[in-house]
C-alpha positions in Angstrom: 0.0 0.0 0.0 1.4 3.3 -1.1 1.3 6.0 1.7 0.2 9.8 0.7 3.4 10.8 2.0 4.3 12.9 -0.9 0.9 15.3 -0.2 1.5 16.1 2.8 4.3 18.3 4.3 6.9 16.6 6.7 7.0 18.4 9.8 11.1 18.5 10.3 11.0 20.3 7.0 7.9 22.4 8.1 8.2 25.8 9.8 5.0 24.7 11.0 4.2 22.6 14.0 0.9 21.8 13.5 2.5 19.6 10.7 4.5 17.4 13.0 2.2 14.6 13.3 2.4 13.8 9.4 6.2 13.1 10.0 6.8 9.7 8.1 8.2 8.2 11.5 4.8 8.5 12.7 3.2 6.8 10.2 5.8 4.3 10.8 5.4 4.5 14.6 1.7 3.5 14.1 2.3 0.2 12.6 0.7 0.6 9.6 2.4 -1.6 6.3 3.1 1.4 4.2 5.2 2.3 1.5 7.6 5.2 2.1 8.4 7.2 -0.5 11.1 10.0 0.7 11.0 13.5 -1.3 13.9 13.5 -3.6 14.8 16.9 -2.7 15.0 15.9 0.9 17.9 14.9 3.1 17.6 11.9 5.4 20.3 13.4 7.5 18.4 16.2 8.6 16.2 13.8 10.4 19.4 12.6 12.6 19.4 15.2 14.8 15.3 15.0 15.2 14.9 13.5 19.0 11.8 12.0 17.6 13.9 9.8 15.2 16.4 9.2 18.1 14.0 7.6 20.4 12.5 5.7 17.9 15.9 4.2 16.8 16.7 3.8 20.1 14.3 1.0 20.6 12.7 3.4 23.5 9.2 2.9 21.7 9.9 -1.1 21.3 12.5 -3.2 19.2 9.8 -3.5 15.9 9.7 0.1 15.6 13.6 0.7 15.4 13.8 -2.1 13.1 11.2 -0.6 11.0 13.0 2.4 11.0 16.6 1.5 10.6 15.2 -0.9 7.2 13.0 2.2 5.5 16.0 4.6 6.6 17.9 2.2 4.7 16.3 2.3 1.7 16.0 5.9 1.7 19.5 6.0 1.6 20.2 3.7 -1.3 17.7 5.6 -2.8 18.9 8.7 -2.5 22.3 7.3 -3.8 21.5 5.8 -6.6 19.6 9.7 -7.1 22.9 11.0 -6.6 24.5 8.0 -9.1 22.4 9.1 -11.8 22.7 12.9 -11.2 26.3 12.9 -11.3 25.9 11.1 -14.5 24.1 12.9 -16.3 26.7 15.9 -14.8 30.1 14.2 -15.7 28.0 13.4 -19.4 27.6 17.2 -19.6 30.9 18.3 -18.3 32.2 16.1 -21.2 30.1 17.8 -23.7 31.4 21.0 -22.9 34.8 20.4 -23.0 34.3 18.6 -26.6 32.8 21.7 -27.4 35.6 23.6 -26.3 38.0 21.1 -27.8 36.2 22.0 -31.0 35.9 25.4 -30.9 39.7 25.3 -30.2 40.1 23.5 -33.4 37.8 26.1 -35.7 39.5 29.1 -33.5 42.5 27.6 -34.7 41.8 27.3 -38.2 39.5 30.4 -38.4 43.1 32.2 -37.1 45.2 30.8 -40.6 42.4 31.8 -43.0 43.4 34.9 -44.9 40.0 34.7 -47.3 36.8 35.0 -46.8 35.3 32.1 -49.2 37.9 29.6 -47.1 36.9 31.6 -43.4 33.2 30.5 -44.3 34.0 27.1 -45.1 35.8 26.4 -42.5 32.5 27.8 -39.8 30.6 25.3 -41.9 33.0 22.2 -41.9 32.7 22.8 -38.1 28.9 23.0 -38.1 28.3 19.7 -40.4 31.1 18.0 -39.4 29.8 14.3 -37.2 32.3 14.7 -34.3 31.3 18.5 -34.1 27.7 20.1 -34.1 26.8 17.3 -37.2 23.9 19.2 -38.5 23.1 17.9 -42.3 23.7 20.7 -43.8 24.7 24.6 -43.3 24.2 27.7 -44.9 25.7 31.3 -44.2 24.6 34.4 -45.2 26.2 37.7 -44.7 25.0 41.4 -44.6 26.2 44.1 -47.1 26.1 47.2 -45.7 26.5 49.0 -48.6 23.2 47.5 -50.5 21.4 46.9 -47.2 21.3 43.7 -47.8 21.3 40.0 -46.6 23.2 37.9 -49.1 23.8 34.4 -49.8 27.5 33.3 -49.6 27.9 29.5 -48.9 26.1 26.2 -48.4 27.7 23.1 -47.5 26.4 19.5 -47.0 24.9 16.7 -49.1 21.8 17.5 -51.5 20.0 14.0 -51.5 20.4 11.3 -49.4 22.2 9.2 -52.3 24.9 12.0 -52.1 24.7 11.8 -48.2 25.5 8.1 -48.4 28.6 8.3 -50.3 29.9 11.4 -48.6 29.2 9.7 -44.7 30.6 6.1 -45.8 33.8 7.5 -47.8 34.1 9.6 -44.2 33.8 6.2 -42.3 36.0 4.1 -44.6 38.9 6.5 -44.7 38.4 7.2 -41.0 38.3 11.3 -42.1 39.4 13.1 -39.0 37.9 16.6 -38.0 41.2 18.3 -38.2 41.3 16.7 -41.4 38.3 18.2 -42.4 39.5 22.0 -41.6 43.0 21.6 -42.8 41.5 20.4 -46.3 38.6 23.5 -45.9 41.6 25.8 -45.2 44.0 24.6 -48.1 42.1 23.5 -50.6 40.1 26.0 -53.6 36.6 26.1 -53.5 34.8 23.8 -55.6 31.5 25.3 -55.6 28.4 22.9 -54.9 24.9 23.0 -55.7 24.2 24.4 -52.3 26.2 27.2 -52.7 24.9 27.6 -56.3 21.7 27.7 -54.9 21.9 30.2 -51.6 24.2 32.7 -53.7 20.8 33.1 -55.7 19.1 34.8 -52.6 19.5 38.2 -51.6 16.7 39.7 -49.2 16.9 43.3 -48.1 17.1 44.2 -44.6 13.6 46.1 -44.8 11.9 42.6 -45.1 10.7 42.8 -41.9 8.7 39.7 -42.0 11.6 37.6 -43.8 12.6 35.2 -40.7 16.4 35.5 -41.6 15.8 39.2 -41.2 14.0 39.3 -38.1 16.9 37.0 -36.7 18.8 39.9 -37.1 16.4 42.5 -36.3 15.5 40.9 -33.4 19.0 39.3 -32.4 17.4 36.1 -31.6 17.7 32.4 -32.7 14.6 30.9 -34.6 14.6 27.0 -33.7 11.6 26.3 -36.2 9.8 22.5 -35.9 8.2 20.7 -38.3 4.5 21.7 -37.4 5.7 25.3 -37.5 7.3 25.9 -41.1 3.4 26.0 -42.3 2.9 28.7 -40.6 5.7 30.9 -41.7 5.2 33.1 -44.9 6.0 31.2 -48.1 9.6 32.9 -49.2 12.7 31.4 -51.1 14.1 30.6 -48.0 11.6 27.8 -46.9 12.1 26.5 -50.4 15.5 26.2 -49.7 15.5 24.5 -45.9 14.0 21.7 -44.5 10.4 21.5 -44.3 10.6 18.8 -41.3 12.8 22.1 -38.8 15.6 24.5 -39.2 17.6 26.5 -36.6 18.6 30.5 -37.8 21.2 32.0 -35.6 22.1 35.1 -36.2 26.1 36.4 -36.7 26.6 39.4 -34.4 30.2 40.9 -33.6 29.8 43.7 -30.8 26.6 44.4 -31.7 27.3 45.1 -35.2 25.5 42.3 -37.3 27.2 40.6 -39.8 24.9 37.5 -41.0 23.2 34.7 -40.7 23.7 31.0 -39.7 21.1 28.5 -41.1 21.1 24.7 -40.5 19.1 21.4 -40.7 18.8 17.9 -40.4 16.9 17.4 -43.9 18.6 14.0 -44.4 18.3 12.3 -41.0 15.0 14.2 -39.5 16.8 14.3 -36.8 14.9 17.1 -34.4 17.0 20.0 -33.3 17.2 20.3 -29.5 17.7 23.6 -27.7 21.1 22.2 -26.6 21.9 22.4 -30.0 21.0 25.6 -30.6 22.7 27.2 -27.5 25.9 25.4 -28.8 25.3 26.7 -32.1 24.9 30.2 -30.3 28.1 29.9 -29.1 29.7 28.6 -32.1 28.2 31.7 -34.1 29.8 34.5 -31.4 33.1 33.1 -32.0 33.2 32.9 -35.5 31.5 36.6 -35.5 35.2 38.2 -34.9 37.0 36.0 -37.6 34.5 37.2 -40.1 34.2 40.7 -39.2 38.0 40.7 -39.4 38.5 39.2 -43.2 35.8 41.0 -44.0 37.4 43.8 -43.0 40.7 43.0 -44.7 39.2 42.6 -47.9 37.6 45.7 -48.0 41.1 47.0 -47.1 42.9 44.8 -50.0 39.9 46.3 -52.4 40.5 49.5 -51.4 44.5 49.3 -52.1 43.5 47.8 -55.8 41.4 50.9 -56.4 44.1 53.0 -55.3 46.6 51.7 -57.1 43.8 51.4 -60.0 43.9 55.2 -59.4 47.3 55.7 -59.0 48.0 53.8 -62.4 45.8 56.4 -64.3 47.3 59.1 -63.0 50.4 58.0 -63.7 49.5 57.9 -66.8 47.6 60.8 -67.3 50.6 62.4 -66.0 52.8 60.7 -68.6 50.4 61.8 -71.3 50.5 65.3 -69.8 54.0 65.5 -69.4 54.2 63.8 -73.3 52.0 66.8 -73.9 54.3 69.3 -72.2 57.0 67.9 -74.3 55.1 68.3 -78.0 54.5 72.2 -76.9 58.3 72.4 -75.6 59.5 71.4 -79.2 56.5 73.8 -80.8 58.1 76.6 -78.8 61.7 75.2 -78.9 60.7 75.4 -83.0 58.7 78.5 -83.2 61.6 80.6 -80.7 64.6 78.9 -82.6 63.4 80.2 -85.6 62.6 83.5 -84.4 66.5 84.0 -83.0 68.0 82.4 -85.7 65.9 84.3 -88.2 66.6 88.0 -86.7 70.6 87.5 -86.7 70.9 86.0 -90.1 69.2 88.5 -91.5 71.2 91.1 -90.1 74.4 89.1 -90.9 73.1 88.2 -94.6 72.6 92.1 -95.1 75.7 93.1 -93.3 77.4 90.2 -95.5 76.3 91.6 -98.4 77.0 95.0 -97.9 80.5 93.8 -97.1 80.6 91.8 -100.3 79.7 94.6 -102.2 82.5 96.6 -100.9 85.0 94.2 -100.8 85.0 93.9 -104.9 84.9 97.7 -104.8 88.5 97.0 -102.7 87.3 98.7 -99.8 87.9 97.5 -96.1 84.3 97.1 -94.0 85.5 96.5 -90.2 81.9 97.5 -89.0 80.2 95.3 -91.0 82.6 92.1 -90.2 82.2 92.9 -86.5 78.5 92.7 -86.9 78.2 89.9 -88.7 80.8 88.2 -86.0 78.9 89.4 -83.0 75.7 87.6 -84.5 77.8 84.4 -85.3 78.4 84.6 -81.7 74.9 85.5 -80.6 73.9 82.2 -82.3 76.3 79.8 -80.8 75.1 81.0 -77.1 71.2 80.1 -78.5 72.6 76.8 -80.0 74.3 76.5 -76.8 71.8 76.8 -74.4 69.0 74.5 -76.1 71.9 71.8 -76.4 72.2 72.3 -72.7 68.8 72.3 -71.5 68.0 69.4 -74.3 70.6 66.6 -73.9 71.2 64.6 -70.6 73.9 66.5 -68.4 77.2 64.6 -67.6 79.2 66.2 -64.9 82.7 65.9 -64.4 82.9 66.0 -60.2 86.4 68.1 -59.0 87.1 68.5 -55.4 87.3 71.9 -55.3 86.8 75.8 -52.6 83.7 76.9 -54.3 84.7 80.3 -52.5 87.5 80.2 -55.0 85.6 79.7 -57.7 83.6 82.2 -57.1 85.7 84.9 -56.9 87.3 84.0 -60.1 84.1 84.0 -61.7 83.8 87.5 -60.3 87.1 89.1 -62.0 85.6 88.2 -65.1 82.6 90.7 -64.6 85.1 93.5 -62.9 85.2 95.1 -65.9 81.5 95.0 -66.8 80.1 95.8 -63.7 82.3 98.9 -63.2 81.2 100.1 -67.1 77.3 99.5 -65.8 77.3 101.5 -62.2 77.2 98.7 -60.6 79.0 98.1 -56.5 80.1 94.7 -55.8 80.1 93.1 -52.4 81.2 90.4 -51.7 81.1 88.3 -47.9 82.5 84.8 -48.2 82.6 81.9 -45.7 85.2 81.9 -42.9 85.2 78.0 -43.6 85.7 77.3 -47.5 82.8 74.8 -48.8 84.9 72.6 -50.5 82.3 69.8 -52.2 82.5 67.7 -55.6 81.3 69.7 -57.8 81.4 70.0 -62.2 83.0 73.5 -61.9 82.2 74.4 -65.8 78.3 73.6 -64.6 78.3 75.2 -61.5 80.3 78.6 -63.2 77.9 78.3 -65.9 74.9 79.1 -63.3 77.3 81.7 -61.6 77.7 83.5 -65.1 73.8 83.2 -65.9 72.6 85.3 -62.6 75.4 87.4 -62.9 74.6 88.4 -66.0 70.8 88.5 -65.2 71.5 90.5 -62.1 73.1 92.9 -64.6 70.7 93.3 -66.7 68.2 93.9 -64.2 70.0 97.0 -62.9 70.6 99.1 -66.4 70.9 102.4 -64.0 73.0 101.1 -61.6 73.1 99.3 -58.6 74.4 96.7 -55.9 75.3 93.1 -56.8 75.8 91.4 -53.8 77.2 87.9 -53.6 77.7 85.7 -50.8 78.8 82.0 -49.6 77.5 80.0 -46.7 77.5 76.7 -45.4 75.9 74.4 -42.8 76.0 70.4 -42.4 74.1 69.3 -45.7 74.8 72.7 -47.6 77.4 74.8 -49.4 75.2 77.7 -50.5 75.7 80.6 -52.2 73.5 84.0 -53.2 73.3 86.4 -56.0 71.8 89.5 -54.8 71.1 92.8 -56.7 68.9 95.8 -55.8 67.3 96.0 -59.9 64.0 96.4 -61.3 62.7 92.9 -59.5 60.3 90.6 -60.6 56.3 90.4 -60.8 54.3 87.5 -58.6 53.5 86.7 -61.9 56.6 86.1 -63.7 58.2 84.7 -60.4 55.8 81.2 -61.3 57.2 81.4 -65.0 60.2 81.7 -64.3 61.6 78.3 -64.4 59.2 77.5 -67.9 61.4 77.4 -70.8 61.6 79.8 -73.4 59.5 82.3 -71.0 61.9 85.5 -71.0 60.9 89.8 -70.1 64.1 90.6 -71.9 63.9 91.4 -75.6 66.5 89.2 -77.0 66.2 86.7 -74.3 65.9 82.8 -75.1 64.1 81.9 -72.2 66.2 79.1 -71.4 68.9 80.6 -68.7 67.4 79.8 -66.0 65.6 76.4 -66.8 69.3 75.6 -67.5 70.7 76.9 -64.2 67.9 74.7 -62.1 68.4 71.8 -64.5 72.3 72.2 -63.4 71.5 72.6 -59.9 69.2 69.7 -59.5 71.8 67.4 -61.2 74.2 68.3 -58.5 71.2 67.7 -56.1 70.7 70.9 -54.8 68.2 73.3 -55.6 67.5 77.4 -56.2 65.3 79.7 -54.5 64.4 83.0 -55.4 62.9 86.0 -53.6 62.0 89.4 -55.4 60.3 92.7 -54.6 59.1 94.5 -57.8 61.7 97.9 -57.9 63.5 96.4 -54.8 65.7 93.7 -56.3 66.0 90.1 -56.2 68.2 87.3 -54.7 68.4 83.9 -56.4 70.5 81.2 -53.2 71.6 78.0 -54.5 72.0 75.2 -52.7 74.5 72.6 -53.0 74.9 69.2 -51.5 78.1 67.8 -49.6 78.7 64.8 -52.4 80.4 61.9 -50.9 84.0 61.8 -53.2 82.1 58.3 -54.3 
């Protein structure tokens, strides 16, 4: 006979009193042939230090009683430990579960860490979500969100289409005894080969306004959707259910720190196999870890496409600039041409009248001096033109000396002694205490000396101040050409590096293109500061060549 122990409070357990005389001791202590059945919740020790269940088992209330007790105490006891057994069972089977878990999420952290490409990140999260000693779903699909369309796209299925294909894929795994790792090293290494899965999930692309898409409300809602079978009827017909299985399917969505990057969709379309929540709460887990390692190549990629475009755009600028510096070059040789000809025309026709005249009155047997003179000083006016579009046009060799460029300086300067003095013009000099002695193509660098000079002269036609100075510091021998002339616009100051730009009437316009050109072969540079009516300085800078 069963007793009603179980619907009635026990008193020891009781706060209330009134209770006491349903303790099962009394029911005991009365004789009666019941059944005990002893809460599974409650401890048998707590009735050791009752003085009820003392006396009893004392024998104090007669030798059948304690008997009675010490057999039903008994089997409570077993009872309870065989509970226990079972409990810590079903606790050390859990425990065990978890740490496969964690053993396999090592493995796909692992491999997730060597993937440098998206396609082979993706297969390697679905290797570890079909794969038998893993989460073994059937089959797996991912989708991820592009931000830029708003969209949830399609990227990857994997698993077997038909049960046929099922069979051979599961047996060949058996037979060769296919290892997990295995698995993700040939995911990681391996090229795509893409399957009808994949074929057919890179077909669907659902915006994120859908609201009523269940893919997008996974995300919208950042929750799981664990659909069973009598469910799926229920949902709105879409692509997607055409797609999963009709007997359940589990969405998780992909989130990394809240931003959300896709979905995770799986079944058991072959086996039927339901999907438990453990499963999903696994598949939970598996998703937040794989969330990182997507977000990341992701990421990269972008990055990587970013570098093609600029190099895309680097490439065509490069090239425009090649075509505009091609450009530059066609109207260089139209001016080269068109100011050639204009120099070259104005002193042969002086020289071919002059030439003439001198013919003429050298068969009358008459001297002409003047006109020879002429005609030489135009000869020589068209070597210097010749000259300088030789030396602005043909690739500069220098010939490096060791040499005081203070000394070459002031030799430079006694050539102009005489001009200067003839023109108004004051010389100063200041040169540096510590000669700048550098390598150096002293023909080049007196060429550029002679050029501003001769510029600086030209600029001061009443008179003036040429100043000229030397300097150094640790990369630099420098030296300036200062005069206190007519100056130069804003304007020109831009031009006047352009070839064949010149203010002076029978300029060529190639001076100072040449001096720069010089200069910058030597590695230096030039700067030049001018105030309209005030003067201008040109300062050259040259390096400190290694003798090498």
């Amino acid at each position: 006979m069963r007793s009603d122990f179980f619907d009635i409070p026990l008193s020891c357990f009781s706060p209330d009193k009134k209770e006491q005389g349903n303790c099962w001791l009394n029911l005991l202590a009365s004789g009666e042939k019941l059944e005990i059945f002893f809460p599974s919740d409650k401890r048998l020790g707590n009735c050791l230090e009752c003085s009820f269940f003392q006396k009893l088992s004392s024998r104090s209330t007669g030798r059948r009683s304690a008997d009675r007790i010490a057999e039903e105490s008994l089997k409570i006891v077993l009872g309870q430990v065989k509970t226990f057994d079972n409990y810590l069972e079903r606790i050390n089977q859990d425990l065990y579960k978890k740490l496969e878990e964690l053993s396999l999420l090592k493995k796909v952290s692992d491999a997730l860490l060597k993937s440098k490409e998206l396609d082979k990140t993706l297969r390697i999260i679905l290797t570890g979500v079909t794969a038998g000693e893993a989460f073994g779903f059937n089959r797996a699909f991912i989708f991820l969100v592009n931000p830029k369309t708003q969209t949830l796209e399609g990227r990857m299925g994997l698993g077997p289409k038909d049960q046929e294909e099922a069979f051979k894929i599961w047996s060949h795994i058996k037979k060769e005894k296919v290892t997990f790792e295995q698995m993700l090293e040939n995911a990681l290494s391996s090229e795509e080969q893409e399957n009808e899965l994949t074929f057919k999930i890179k077909a669907l692309t659902f915006s994120l306004e859908e609201k009523e898409n269940i893919p997008i409300k996974a995300i919208l809602e950042k929750r799981s959707f664990n659909i069973k079978e009598e469910e799926v009827s229920n949902l709105k017909p879409g692509k997607i259910l055409e797609l999963l299985s009709p007997k359940g399917f589990l969405l998780v969505p992909i989130f990394s720190e809240n931003k959300a990057m896709g979905v995770l969709a799986v079944d058991n379309l072959i086996t039927g196999n339901k999907i438990l929540e453990d499963d999903q709460v696994g598949l939970e887990t598996f998703a937040n870890q794989a969330a990182s390692q997507i977000e990341n190549i992701v990421l990269q990629e972008e990055l990587k496409q970013k570098i093609k475009e600029l190099e895309l755009a680097s490439q065509i600028l490069r090239e425009n600039q090649n075509y505009l510096l091609q450009a530059e070059r066609w109207v260089d040789i139209g001016k080269l041409a068109t100011t050639v000809a204009h120099e070259i025309k104005t002193p042969l026709v002086t020289m071919g009248g002059y030439a003439r005249r001198a013919l003429r009155k050298a068969e009358e047997g008459k001297l002409v001096p003047h006109e020879l003179g002429i005609i030489v000083k135009e000869t020589e006016r068209l070597e210097s033109i010749t000259s300088e579009i030789l030396d602005y046009s043909k690739a500069t060799r220098l010939n490096y000396e060791k040499k005081d460029l203070n000394l070459l300086i002031k030799d430079a300067i006694e050539v102009f002694r005489g001009k200067l003095r003839y023109n108004g013009i004051w010389l100063k000099t200041r040169f540096s205490l510590e000669p700048p002695i550098l390598n150096f193509d002293p023909k080049r660098i007196e060429q550029v000396l002679f050029n501003l000079i001769e510029n600086a002269i030209d600029a001061m036609p009443e008179g003036g101040t040429l100043t000229i100075r030397t300097k150094r510091n640790e990369e630099f021998a420098i030296f300036e050409v200062e005069d206190t002339g007519s100056g130069i616009s804003e304007e020109n100051l831009q031009k006047l590096y352009i070839p064949f730009f010149t203010t002076k009437p029978k300029g060529s316009g190639l001076g100072l293109p040449v001096c720069k050109k010089i200069i910058a072969d030597h590695q230096g540079y030039i700067e030049v500061k001018s105030e309209v009516n005030k003067g201008s300085k040109f300062t050259v800078y040259l390096t400190f060549l290694k003798e090498s």
